[in-house]
N, C-alpha and C positions, 0 to 999 in steps of 0.2 A: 570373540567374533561379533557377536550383541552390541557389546558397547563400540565395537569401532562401527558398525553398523548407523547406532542409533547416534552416532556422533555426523555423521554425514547428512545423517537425514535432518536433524536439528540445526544443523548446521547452514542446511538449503532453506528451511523456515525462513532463521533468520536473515540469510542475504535477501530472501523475494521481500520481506518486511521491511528490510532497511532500504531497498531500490523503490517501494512504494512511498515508504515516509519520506524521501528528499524528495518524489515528484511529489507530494501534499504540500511539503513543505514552499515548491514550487510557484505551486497554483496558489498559495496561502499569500506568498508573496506577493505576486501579482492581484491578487484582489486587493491587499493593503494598500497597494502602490497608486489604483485606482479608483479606490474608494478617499483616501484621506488624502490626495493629489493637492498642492495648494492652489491649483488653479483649475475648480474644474471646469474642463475644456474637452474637448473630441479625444486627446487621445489617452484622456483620464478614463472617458466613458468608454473608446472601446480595449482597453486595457481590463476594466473590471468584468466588460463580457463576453472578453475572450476566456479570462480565467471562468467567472462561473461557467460558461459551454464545455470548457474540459474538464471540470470539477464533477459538472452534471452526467455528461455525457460519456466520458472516459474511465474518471477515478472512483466514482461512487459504485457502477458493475463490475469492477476492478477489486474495492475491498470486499465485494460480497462472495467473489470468487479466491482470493485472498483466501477469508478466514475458512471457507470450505476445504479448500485445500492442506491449509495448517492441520483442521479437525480430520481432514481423512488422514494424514500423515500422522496424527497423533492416536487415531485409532490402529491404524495400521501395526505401529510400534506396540501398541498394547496388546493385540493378536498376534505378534512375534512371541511377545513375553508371554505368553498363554502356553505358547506353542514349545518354547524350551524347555519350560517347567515340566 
């Protein structure tokens, strides 16, 4: 029961991790896109600060709540296994 337990929960980690990294990957994009634009022009410049506003704004309070939640889910699992033994 444990491990099919701790397999769900590891399992949830990893999907919120992997939906975070494609939007980084995202906003990563769009800064490239409008920083190294061959022609910088208006919609190079608001291209790069739409990405930094949602980089700032959205995904950096985003990883910090991220990793809290991996560490309480990772505490969490270790106080199962406390609890078994």
């Amino acid at each position: 029961m444990y491990e099919e337990l701790e397999k769900i929960v590891v399992k949830g980690a990893k999907d919120d991790y992997l939906f975070f990294e494609v939007g980084m990957l995202a906003v990563g994009a769009m800064l490239v896109i409008g920083l190294f634009s061959a022609i910088p022009d208006m919609p190079a410049l608001v291209i790069t600060a739409t990405g930094l506003i949602i980089f700032v704004v959205v995904y950096m309070p985003l990883d910090v709540t991220m990793q809290a939640k991996v560490k309480a889910r990772k505490d969490m699992m270790e106080e199962l296994k406390k609890d078994v033994k």
